[in-house]
N, C-alpha and C positions, 0 to 999 in steps of 0.2 A: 504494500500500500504506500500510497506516494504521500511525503506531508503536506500539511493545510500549510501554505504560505498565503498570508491576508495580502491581497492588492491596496496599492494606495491607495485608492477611494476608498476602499472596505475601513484602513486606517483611520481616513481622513472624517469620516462619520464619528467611526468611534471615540477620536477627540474631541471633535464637536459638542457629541452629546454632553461627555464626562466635564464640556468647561460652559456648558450653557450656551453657547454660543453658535449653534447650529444657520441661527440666518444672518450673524452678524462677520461669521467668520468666510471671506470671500474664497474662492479655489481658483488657485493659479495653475494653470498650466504649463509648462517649462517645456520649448519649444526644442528638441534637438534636432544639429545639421550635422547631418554627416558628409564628412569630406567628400565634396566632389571631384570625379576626375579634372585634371587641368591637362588641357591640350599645347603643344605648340608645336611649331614648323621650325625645324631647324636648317639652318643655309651653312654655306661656307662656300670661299674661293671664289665669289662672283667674278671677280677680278673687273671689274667698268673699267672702261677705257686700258686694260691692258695690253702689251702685244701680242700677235699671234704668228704662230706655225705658218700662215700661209702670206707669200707676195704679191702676188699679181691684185692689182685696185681694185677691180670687179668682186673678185672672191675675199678678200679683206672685209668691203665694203656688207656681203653677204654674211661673213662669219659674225662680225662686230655688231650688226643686228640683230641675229640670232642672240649674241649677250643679251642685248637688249629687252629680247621677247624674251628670253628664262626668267627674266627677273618682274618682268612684268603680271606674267603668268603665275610665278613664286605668289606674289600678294593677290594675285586674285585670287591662287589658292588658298591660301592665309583667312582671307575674307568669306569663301564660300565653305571652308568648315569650322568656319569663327573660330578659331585658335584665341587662345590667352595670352601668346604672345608668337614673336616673331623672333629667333637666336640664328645670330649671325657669327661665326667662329672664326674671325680674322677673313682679310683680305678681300673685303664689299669692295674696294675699287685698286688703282694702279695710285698711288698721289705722284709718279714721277710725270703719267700720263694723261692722265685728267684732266680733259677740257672742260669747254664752258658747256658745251650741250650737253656731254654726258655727267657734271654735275648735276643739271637743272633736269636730267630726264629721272638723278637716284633723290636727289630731294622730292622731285614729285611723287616719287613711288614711295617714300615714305608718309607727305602728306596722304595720300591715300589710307596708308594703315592710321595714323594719327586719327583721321576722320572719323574712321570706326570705330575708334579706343583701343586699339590695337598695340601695343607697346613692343618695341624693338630692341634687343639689348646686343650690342656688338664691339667684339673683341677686337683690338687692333692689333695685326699681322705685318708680317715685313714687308710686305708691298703697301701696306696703309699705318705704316707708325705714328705716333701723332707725331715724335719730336723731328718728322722729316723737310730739309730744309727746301723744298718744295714746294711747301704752304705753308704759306706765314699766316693764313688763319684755320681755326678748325672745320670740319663739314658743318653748315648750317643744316640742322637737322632740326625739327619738334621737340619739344619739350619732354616729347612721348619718347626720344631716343635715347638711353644710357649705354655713353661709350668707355667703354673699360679701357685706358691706356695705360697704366702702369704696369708695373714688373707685381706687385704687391698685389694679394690678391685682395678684392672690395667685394660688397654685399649689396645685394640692392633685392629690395620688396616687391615680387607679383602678387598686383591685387585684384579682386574684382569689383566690377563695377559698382558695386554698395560699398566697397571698402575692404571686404572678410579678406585678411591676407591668403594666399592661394600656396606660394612657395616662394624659396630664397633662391636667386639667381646669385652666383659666384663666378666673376671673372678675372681675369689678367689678361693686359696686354702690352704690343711694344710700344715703350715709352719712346727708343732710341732705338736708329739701328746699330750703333756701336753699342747698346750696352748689354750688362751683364744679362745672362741666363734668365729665360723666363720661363715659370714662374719664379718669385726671388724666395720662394719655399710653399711648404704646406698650404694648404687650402682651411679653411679654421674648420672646427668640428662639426655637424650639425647638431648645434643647441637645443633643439626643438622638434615638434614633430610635425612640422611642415616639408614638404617637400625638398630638396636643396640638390639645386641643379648645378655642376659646373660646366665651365665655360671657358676652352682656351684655343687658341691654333699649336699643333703640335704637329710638327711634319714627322708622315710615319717611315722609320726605317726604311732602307735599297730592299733588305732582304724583306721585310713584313712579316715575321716573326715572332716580333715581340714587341711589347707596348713603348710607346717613344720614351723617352727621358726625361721632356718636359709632364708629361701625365703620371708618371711614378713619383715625380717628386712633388706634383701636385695633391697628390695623395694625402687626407688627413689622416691627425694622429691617432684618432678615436673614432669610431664609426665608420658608413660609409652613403657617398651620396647616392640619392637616390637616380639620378640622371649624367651621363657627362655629355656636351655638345662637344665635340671637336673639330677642327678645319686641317687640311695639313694631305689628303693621300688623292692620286687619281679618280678615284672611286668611291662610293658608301660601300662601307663595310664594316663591322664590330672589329674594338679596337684588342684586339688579341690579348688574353688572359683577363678578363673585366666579364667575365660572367653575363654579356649583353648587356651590362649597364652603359660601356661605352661606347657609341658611334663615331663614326665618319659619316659626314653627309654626301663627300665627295661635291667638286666643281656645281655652280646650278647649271653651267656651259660648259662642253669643251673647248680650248684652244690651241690644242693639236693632239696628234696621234697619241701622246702619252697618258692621256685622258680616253681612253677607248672607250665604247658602249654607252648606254642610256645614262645620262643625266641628268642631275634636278637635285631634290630635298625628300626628308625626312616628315613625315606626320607623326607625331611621337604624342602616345596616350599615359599620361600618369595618373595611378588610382593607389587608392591606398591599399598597402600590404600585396603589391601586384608588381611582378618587373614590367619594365617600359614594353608597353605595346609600339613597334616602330615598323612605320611601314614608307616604303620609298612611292616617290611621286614623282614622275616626270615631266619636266617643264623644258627641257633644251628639244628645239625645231629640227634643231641636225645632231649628227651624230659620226662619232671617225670610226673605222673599222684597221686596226692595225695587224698588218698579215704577212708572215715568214712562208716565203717561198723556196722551199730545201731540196726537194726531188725535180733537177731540171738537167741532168743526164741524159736525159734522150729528147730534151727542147729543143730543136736549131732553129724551129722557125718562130717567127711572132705570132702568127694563128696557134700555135700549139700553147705557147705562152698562155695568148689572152685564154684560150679554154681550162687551161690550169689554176688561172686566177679566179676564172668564172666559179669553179669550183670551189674553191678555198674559199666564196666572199657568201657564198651559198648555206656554207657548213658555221660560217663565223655571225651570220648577222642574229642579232638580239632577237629572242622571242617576239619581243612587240615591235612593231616596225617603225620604223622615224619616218618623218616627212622626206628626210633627206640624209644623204650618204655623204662622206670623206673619205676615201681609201688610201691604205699609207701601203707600199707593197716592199717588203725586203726580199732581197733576191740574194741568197747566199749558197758558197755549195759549187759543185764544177757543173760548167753549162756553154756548150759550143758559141754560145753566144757573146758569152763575157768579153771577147773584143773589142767586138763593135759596139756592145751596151757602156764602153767605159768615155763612150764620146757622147757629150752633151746632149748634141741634138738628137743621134737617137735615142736618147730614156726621152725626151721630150716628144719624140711622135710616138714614142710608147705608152708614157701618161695620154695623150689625146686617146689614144687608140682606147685603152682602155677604160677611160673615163666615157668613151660614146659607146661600148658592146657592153660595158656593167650597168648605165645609167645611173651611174652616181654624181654626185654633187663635181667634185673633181678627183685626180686620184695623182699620186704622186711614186714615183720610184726611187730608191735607193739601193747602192751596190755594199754590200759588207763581206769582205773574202770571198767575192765573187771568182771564178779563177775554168779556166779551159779544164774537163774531165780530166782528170789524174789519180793515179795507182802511183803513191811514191815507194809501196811496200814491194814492187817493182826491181825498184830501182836501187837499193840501197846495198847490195853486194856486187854491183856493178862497177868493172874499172874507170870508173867516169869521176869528173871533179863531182857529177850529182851527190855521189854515194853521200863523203865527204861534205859537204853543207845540212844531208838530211841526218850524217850522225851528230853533226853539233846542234843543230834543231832537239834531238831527242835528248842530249845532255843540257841543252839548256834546262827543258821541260820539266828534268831531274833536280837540276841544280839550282837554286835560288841565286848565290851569290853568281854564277855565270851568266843567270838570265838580266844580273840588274850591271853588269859588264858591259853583256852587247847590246843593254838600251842606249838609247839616244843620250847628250846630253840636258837637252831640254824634253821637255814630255807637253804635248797638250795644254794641260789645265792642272794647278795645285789639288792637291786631296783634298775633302771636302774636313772640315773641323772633328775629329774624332776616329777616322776611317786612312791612317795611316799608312794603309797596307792595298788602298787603293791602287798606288802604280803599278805594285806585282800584277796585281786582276786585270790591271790594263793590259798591260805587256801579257801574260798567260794569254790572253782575249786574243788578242794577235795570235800569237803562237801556234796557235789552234790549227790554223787555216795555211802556214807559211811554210809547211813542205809540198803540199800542192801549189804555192805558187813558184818555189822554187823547179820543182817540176817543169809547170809552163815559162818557165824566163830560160832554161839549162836547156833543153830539149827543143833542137830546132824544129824538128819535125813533127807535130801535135801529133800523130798517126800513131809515132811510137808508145807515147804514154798509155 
């Protein structure tokens, strides 16, 4: 048998009676809310007015628009599933590149969310730091915009429209592009039981791996937030080991091949005691398709080519289809053709060619260890000076200190800050491919290879 537990009113009688006071004692009802989900649209890498992957004016003019439409698109989607707010995770524009239109076209698209009460919270990135000597004044934004520009992380209140606090937005951003490490530490704890979102740009690892550096050290001491925005990787994708609390929104546009596939933003649902519901949305027009071409041993002709690409762009294109294509094509690997592809003009009626049999947007070709068919395995016990250059090839490949001998004395480009060990991976990178080209420079007769 289950016990008698008296209901409040059953109570509220009962003192009543015992204090006389049954018609004078009024009954309150005590009204509870319980948390509602808080929605927002998370962006990152708009990059306005930054440069792009492509030259020619026409196609510039085409991609640069396209920015234009993602972001536009971005807020109308914001508005059509009334989001609580709008998180922008560094780099909303270029401030080296930034004209007067493409200011006046992101202030507008901010009044727009303003209008609606829509509140915008966005972290400055190294393409939009605030202390950049490029503008001497800040984005004139609405009052509805909080921009996070320091290294230090700050707090700022999502509320809604009555006032009821919703959840804590936490951000950091670049103050300077010379300065130190962002964030300048920890992220504070969540004190409370609101929501508490952070907010940074954190560019993710070459390898993708493991979570950046700037997000490990954003890490609070105590607890754990309930959401992290981040900006920083080609793509949306969970920010590896964060349990799906952390995203990438990836690009709302791409701006060239390094950016491949569907872009846009994040629709991200927070409820209480529930991991983030996050679903991707796409708002970019166009779209690049980037494709390694490696089996072209029996290509000599261009028709055979373009139906080998036909195919690769067949097996590569996104589930849902874009308005419009970029195709970026690499061509690596031995291919009777590699002579004549190493002259300008023909990758250039090669692009035409195949930008008019794919119908894409436009399409572009590059050579990477492209090189005439070659067997050096051939060739290597052969009285020939061959033999000799493919066995120091394979001892380089052995040797480190030998490999970093016969580099260059200049290289490229310095390592990137951390990644020390860069120049080997370049050189190795080479390496790869430089007994088949020795092959074809040693061997006058292509036949014999």
């Amino acid at each position: 048998m289950q016990p008698f537990l008296p209901s409040a009113f059953f109570v509220y009688l009962l003192c009543a009676s015992v204090s006389g006071s049954f018609r004078r004692a009024p009954l309150r009802l005590v009204a509870f809310r319980a948390p509602r989900m808080v929605k927002l649209l998370h962006l990152a890498d708009v990059h306005l007015g930054g440069r792009l992957h492509v030259a020619a004016d026409a196609l510039m003019r085409r991609v640069r628009a396209a920015t234009r439409t993602a972001l536009r698109r971005a807020v109308g989607g914001a508005l059509h599933e009334e989001v609580d707010a709008v998180l922008v995770a560094g780099n909303f524009f270029d401030a080296r590149h930034l004209g007067y239109d493409a200011e006046q076209f992101l202030t507008g698209q901010l009044a727009r969310l303003d209008e609606a009460g829509v509140p915008c919270f966005y972290t400055a990135g190294p393409a939009d730091p605030a202390g950049t000597p490029a503008r001497e004044t800040p984005l004139d934004g609405p009052a509805s915009l909080h921009h996070f520009d320091a290294p230090a992380p700050e707090g700022a209140l999502l509320t809604a429209d009555d006032g009821r606090p919703l959840a804590r937005v936490v951000g950091t951003g670049v103050g300077d592009p010379a300065a130190d490490a962002v964030p300048s530490g920890p992220f504070p704890d969540p004190g409370d039981d609101l929501p508490h979102i952070g907010l940074l740009h954190a560019a993710l690892p070459e390898n993708g791996e493991r979570a950046p550096a700037p997000f490990r050290r954003a890490q609070p001491k105590n607890g754990r937030y309930t959401y992290w925005a981040l900006g920083g990787a080609p793509r949306h994708q969970p920010v590896p080991d964060a349990e799906e609390r952390a995203w990438y929104a990836g690009p709302t546009a791409p701006r060239g091949p390094q950016q491949a596939g569907m872009q846009g933003g994040l629709l991200v649902a927070l409820g209480a005691g529930q991991p983030p519901q996050v679903t991707f949305r796409s708002f970019a027009p166009l779209c690049w398709v980037d494709l390694t071409l490696d089996d072209l041993e029996g290509v000599s002709t261009q028709h055979a080519l373009l139906r080998q690409a036909e195919r690769a762009l067949e097996t590569a294109r996104p589930e849902r289809a874009a308005p419009a294509y970029l195709a970026r094509f690499t061509l690596t690997g031995g291919c009777p053709l590699a002579p004549s592809l190493r002259e300008l003009e023909a990758r250039q009626r090669l692009e035409a060619a195949l930008a008019a049999h794919l119908d894409v947007e436009a399409a572009f070709v590059r050579l990477r260890h492209l090189t005439l068919p070659a067997r050096p395995g051939r060739h290597r016990d052969d009285p020939h000076v061959l033999r000799e250059a493919l066995a120091l090839i394979d001892r380089a490949a052995e040797d480190p200190a030998l490999l970093r001998e016969l580099a260059p004395g200049v290289l490229a480009a310095a390592p990137p800050p951390g990644e020390e060990d860069a120049p080997e991976r370049y050189l190795r990178e080479h390496l790869a491919a430089l007994d088949r080209e020795a092959c074809a420079r040693l061997l006058r007769d292509a036949q014999d290879t």
